[in-house]
Structures are given as structure tokens and as C-alpha cells.
VEXMAR-405604 format. One record per residue (C-alpha): x, y, z. Coordinates in steps of 0.001 Angstrom, whole numbers, plus 500000, padded with zeros to 6 digits. Example, Ala and Ser with C-alpha at 12.3 -4.5 7.8 and 13.67 -1.06 7.14 Angstrom:
2
512300495500507800;513670498940507140;
This chain:
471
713385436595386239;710492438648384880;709086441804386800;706369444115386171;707267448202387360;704800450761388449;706904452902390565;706909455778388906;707721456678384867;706645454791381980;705639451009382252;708392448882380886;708109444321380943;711096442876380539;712316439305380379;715934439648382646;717971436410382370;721424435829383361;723978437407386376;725093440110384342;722063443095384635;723557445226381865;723568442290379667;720684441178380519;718751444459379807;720295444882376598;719406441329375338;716001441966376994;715812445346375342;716660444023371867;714355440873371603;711249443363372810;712386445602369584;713044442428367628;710000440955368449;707824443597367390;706412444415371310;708293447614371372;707676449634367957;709124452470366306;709062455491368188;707961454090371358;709659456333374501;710969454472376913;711855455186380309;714455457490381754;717205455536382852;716538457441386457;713340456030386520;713617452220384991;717054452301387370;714902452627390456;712253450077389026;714991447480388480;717085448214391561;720547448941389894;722700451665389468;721519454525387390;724954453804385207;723882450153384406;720671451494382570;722699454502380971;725136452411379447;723316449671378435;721303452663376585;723901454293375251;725425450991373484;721701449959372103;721945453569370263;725334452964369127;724040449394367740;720994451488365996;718146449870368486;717573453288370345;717884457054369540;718629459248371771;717666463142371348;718125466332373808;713986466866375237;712973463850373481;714279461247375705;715220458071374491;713299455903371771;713117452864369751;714643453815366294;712960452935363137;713897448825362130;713809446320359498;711537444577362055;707498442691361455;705512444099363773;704436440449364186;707275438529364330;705768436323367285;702866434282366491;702269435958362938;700740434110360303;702474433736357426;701858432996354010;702612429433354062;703095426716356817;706419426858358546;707807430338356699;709545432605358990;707900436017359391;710506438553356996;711513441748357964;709555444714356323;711243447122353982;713116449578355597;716267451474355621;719022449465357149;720567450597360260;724152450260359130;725092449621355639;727863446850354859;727487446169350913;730693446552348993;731444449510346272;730846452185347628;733566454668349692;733270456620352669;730877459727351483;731191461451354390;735001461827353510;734959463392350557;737276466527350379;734635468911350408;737153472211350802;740086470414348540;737561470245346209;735656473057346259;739394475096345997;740272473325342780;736972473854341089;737629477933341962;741165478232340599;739931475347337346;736626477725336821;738652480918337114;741443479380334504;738848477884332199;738821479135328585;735690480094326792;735272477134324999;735275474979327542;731617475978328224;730651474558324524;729725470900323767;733337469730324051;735766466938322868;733955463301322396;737201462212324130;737188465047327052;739037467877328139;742737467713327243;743697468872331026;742739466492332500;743576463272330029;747378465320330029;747410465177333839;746157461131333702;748390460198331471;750935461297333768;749095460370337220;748718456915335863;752074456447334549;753130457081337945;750909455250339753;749856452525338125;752256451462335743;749370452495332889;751553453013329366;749291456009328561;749134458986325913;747064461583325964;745439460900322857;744790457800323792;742277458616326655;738643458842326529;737067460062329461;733349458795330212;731111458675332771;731557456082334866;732878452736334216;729471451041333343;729753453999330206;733135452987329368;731900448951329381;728692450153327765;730820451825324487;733434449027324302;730154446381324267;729212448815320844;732658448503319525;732749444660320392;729789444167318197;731034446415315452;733829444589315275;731879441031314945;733110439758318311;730476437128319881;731769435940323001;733279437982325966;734748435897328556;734025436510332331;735310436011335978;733017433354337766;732018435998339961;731577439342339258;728637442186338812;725838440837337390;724817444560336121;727948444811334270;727419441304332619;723312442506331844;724932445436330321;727175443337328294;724893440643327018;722476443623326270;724709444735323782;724512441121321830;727484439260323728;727551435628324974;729304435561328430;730876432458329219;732470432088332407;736404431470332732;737265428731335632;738312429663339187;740925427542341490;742402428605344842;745192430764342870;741767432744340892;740986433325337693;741903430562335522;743642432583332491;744880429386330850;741649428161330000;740940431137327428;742466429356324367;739972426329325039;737386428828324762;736309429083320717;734702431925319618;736055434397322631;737201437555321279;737458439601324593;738226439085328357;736542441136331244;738846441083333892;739594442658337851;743453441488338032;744615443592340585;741797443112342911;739318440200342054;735573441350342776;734664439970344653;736680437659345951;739565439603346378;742159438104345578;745215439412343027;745631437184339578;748843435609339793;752159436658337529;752084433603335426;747908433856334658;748299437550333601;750870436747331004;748791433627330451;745859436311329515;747999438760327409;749185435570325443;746005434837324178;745139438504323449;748289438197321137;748109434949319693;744003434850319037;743476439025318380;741321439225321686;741429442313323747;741371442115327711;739403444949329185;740938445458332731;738662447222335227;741141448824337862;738477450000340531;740480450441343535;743727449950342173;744931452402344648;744138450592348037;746876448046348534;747621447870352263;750281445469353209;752399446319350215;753268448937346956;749922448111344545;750235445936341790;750891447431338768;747885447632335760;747805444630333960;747807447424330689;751647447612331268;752406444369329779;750904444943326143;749103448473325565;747918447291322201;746000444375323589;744722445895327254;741542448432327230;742473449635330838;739450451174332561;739463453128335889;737646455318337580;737211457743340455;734370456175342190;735883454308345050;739005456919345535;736265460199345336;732818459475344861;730728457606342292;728472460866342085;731205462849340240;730638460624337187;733747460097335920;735627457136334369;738692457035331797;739833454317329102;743093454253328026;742880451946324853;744988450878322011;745882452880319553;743780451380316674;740476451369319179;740498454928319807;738517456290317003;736422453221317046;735492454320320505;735400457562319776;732569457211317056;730464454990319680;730236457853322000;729434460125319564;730571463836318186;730615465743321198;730894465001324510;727364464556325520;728177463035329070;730839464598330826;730849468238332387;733372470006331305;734288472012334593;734396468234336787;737064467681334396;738835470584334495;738412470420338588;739728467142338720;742299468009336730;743483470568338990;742899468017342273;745295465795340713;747607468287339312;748111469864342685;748653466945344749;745471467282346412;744066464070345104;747455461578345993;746829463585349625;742991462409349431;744210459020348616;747053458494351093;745272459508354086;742018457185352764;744572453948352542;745143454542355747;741463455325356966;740639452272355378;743871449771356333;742688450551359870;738830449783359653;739930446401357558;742627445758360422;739908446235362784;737285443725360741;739890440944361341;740638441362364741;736631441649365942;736124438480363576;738981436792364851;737435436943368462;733731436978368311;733974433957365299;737231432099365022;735854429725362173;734733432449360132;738147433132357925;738689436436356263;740167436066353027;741605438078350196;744262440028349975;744749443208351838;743530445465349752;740738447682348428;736822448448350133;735554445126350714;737048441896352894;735083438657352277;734126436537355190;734345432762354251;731483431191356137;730599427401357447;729115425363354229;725492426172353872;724968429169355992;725073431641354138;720857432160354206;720657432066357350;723327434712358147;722075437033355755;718669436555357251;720460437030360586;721547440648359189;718407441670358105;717019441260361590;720049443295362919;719157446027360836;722298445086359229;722710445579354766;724804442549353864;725467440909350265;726194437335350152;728861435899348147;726732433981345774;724911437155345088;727993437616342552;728459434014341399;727858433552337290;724770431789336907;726617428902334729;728965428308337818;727613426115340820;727289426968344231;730756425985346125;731495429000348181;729732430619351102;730459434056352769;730042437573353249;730973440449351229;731374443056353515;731984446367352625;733963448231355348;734271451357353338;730903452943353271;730149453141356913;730978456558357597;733602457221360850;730230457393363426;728712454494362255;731718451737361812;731775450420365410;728059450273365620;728430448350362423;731003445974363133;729417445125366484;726413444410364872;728061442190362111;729490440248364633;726640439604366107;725143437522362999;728150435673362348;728475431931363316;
């Protein structure tokens, strides 16, 4: 039914379908946003005032408010009433002209109401006090010349308290002296692509899906990627002999990114046999090694041949990627080798993050931090499945339980449209062929959703609106 109001309050149209009034004045409510009628910043009535227009109950406006600005549709301020919030919407959408016959009008450029892409943690958790203690007690303990230019390999507190945190942990054979801190893991890759090279290597083998910065950064520094074979079980490690002129691996074997999955037993000793057999190193890149949820975490692939593993990890998904800072725990006969790529003094890494991290860890604060964030983050990933489950039972969430990121298997071929879907939602989602090698054909469609960077006042407003897109 459509009514015009001019009782009393602002004019409001709406297109009311359907038995269900709250429904129908949030669907109503959305396609006037969607459509581009209602812009950004428009106030709209008080729900007093658009309750009396309609004829309902005050409460039936109210709430159908008050679950538009949880979805990100509507803000809501004390003395500013309620408004339509700022969108990824045209301001055309209906009957715009477009640049060519039969394209869809695109959303404009905007920042997205909720923000699903994979990598990044919760920010808002960060232990801002934890922290903040352990960088008093590490400043007030620092010696003198820990303010100079420092060690090309970083501070020895913290690569003592690492090599003992990752023994522990994650099964990482580690020395001291055998850890070079840098910042971030794209450094680490960036100085091991410079040793790679030095050393006459050509050809570093890949995952069929991975980052495609990390494989510009790599080809940047003169290698070939080729990409190793995937099957239902993952990465197909058997395949590197086949592979001529491969003198390194880039692997994620605990946690495939992004598909998620965890490289079987027999494929990571099929990997460390090649290392020993052809001379090949296998750099492992142990991003959320941490975050195993429905069992203990798999051990580092590192633990099965030091000599042959460059194990790389990082605090960026257990902290923060702003804190810069990354570790390598390499072989014995890469360490100067490294060393000499990153140069005399340690140009990159502050001195006093180290030495606060190395307090966080040495004080427990940092397994506390991760405990109670493997459970912050089981939960939200508990919750994904469920909502999928029952808003879109042919949309399969697979992967194993573990990490940031789930990824949502979709129906063949829809994949565009979902992701076009999101963008209209407000909603920032990365498809999985966004992370497929460009030598590998299309065979997989889905979502990559990352369910660790809402923060806690955003996730139900985000997972509403994801399942809204899906199929």
C-alpha cells in the first residue's frame, strides 16, 4: 500500500508491502536509502510522529529504527534526531544513465559501513593498560644503549624471551642468535627475496592462492613465481620435485590463506623432503598460528628440519599490525646472510617496542592477551556458522576452525554478484578469487570474510548485514 502523511512532523513516502508493518518499514526504509531518494543526512521523522502518520504503535517505528542503525542505514544522536548515515550508495541509482547500455549504476566511493576483509584483528581490543604497564617497567629497566642505533638483528630481550615463547608455543626449534627481528612480515619476505637472489635462486614456488602483495614483492626482487597445485587435501607439496629450477617454497601450513585449511602430515614432510634432497629452503609464514579453536594448534612446520625452514611470524593478528614487528628464525648458515641484507644497524625497529614486548611476553601478559582473544574470536566464528547456517543453508563454510577469517563457499558463478550485493549493503567484502594466482583458473567461488576486525559494537550489525547478500 503506498500513503502520503501530512499530519504533523516531517513528510515521509513510503512504499509498505507485506502483513508485517515493522518489516515492511524497514524494507521500505532501506530501498528509499538504497535508491538514492533519501540521502545522507536527511532527518527523518520522530518515531512519535511517523507512528501517528502510519497508525501503529510508537514501538513498531522505534524498533524498526533502532535495528536500521544497528545495520548502519540510520544514526541516531541525542538533539539530533534520527538520520540517514553516510552510504556507499549513487545518488541515482533509479533511472541513472550510465556509461554504457545495460551497466548497473555502481556505488560511489565511500567508507564501508561494516568492514569484513580478512587480516586484520580486533583494534579496539588491544591491551591498551597491559601495554602501556610493560612499556613503563621496559623504559624504566632500559640501559643506555638501548637508545643508540642498535643490533641489525634486534634487541637481545626480546629474541631471548622468543626463543623461549616459541619453543613453547609453537614447537619453533629456536636460538637466540638465530633471530632477526624486522618489521613486519612483508620486511622479513622483502630481505629473504635479497638473500634469494644473492644466492642465485630463480624460482620461488607459491600456494595457488595467496597475497598478491607478497608475490609483487617477491617477483620485484627478480623471482619467477610458479604456482604449486591445489586438491581438496591443499597444497600439493609433492609436486615440488617436478618443478626445475625451484630453489624456495612460500608456504601458510598451519593455516592456508586463504583458504584455510591445515597442510596435511604427509605433504609437510613431502615439502621438507625436497628442501633436503634439492637444497631449497621453505619459508613458513605462521600468521595466526595461535588461533586454533577446536583443538591444541599445529605445531610450526620449522620443527621438522631447522636447517631447511625460514620460519616467519609476527605480531600483527595476535596485537596489532601498527606495532611493526615481525621475527625470522632461520638456519644457522642464513643468519649472517640476512643479517648483511638488512644492513649494520637496525634501521627499522624501535628499540623500546622491543624491549616492551619483551616484557608483555615475559610477564604473561601477552599468552593472557591471546587466550582471552581465542576465545573472543571462537565465539564470533561460532556465531558466523550458525547465522549462515540459517539465513543460507547452501552457502558452506569451510576451513578449519581456526585463525581471523572463515571462507564462505558460494553457488558456481556468483561470486560478482554477491560482492556487488555487499557493496550496496555498505558491506567491505573480498572475494575468493581476489587471492587466486593469476596462472591458476577460476574453479572456486566464495567469500573471505574476516570476522576479526569488526570491533565488539559493530559484529552483529555486520553479520546481519552479510547475511543479507548471501544466496
Amino acid at each position: 500500500m503506498a500513503n502520503d502523511w501530512a499530519t504533523f512532523g516531517a513528510d515521509l513516502h513510503l512504499e509498505l508491502r507485506g502483513s508485517k508493518l515493522r518489516t515492511g518499514l524497514m524494507d521500505a526504509l532501506r530501498e528509499a536509502v538504497r535508491s538514492g531518494r533519501l540521502e545522507a543526512g536527511v532527518r527523518l521523522p520522530s518515531s512519535r510522529s511517523l507512528a501517528a502518520d502510519l497508525g501503529v504503535a510508537r514501538n513498531t517505528v522505534a524498533d524498526a529504527y533502532a535495528e536500521l542503525v544497528a545495520e548502519g542505514w540510520l544514526t541516531a544522536r541525542q538533539g539530533s534526531g534520527t538520520r540517514v548515515a553516510s552510504r556507499a550508495v549513487p545518488r541515482r541509482a533509479i533511472g541513472a544513465t550510465t556509461s554504457r547500455p545495460g551497466a548497473a549504476a555502481r556505488p560511489t566511493t565511500a567508507r564501508p559501513t561494516y568492514d569484513l576483509k580478512p587480516g586484520v584483528p580486533d583494534l579496539a581490543s588491544f591491551p591498551r593498560a597491559e601495554w602501556l604497564k610493560a612499556y613503563r617497567r621496559a623504559l624504566t629497566a632500559a640501559p643506555n644503549e638501548a637508545f643508540g642505533y642498535g643490533d641489525p638483528r634486534g634487541r637481545i630481550e626480546l629474541r631471548t624471551v622468543l626463543a623461549e615463547y616459541l619453543a613453547r608455543a609453537r614447537g619453533v626449534h629456536a636460538r637466540p642468535e638465530r633471530i632477526v627481528i624486522c618489521s613486519g612480515f612483508v620486511h622479513g619476505l622483502m630481505l629473504m627475496g635479497q638473500v634469494l637472489r644473492a644466492r642465485r635462486v630463480r624460482e620461488m614456488a607459491v600456494e595457488s592462492y595467496g597475497l598478491d602483495a607478497h608475490w609483487g614483492l617477491a617477483a620485484r626482487s627478480g623471482l619467477r613465481l610458479p604456482a604449486l597445485p591445489l586438491d581438496e587435501r591443499g597444497t600439493r607439496t609433492q609436486e615440488l620435485g617436478a618443478m626445475k629450477g625451484v630453489g624456495a617454497v612460500l608456504m601458510t601450513a598451519a593455516h592456508q590463506f586463504p583458504l584455510g585449511g591445515a597442510l596435511p602430515p604427509d605433504r609437510r614432510a613431502a615439502a621438507i623432503d625436497w628442501a633436503r634432497a634439492s637444497g631449497g629452503l621453505v619459508l613458513e609464514d605462521d600468521y595466526d598460528g595461535e588461533f586454533r579453536y577446536d583443538r591444541q594448534p599445529v605445531g610450526a612446520l620449522q620443527g621438522l628440519d631447522p636447517e631447511r625452514v625460514v620460519y616467519l611470524g609476527t605480531s600483527s593478528k595476535s596485537l596489532a599490525p601498527g606495532l611493526r614487528l615481525a621475527w625470522m628464525v632461520l638456519p644457522e648458515g642464513l643468519v649472517d646472510e640476512v643479517v648483511a641484507a638488512k644492513g649494520h644497524v637496525d634501521w627499522t625497529s624501535s628499540s623500546l617496542e622491543q624491549l616492551t614486548f619483551a616484557e608483555f611476553l615475559r610477564s604473561g601478559a601477552y599468552d593472557r592477551h591471546v587466550r582471552a582473544m581465542r576465545l573472543r574470536y571462537r565465539r564470533r566464528r561460532d556465531e558466523l556458522v550458525e547465522a549462515v547456517a540459517a539465513h543460507s543453508p547452501q552457502t558452506r563454510v569451510s576451513g578449519i576452525a581456526a585463525g581471523l577469517h572463515a571462507v564462505l563457499e558460494l553457488p558456481p558463478g556468483s561470486e560478482p554478484e554477491v560482492l556487488r550485493s555487499a557493496a550496496w549493503q555498505g558491506l567491505a567484502l573480498l572475494g575468493i578469487n581476489r587471492f587466486r594466482h593469476p596462472d591458476v583458473p577460476r574453479t572456486l567461488d566464495g567469500l573471505v570474510v574476516g570476522y576479526g576486525t569488526p570491533p565488539d559494537s559493530g559484529w552483529a550489525g555486520a553479520l546481519r548485514a552479510l547475511c543479507r547478500v548471501l544466496p
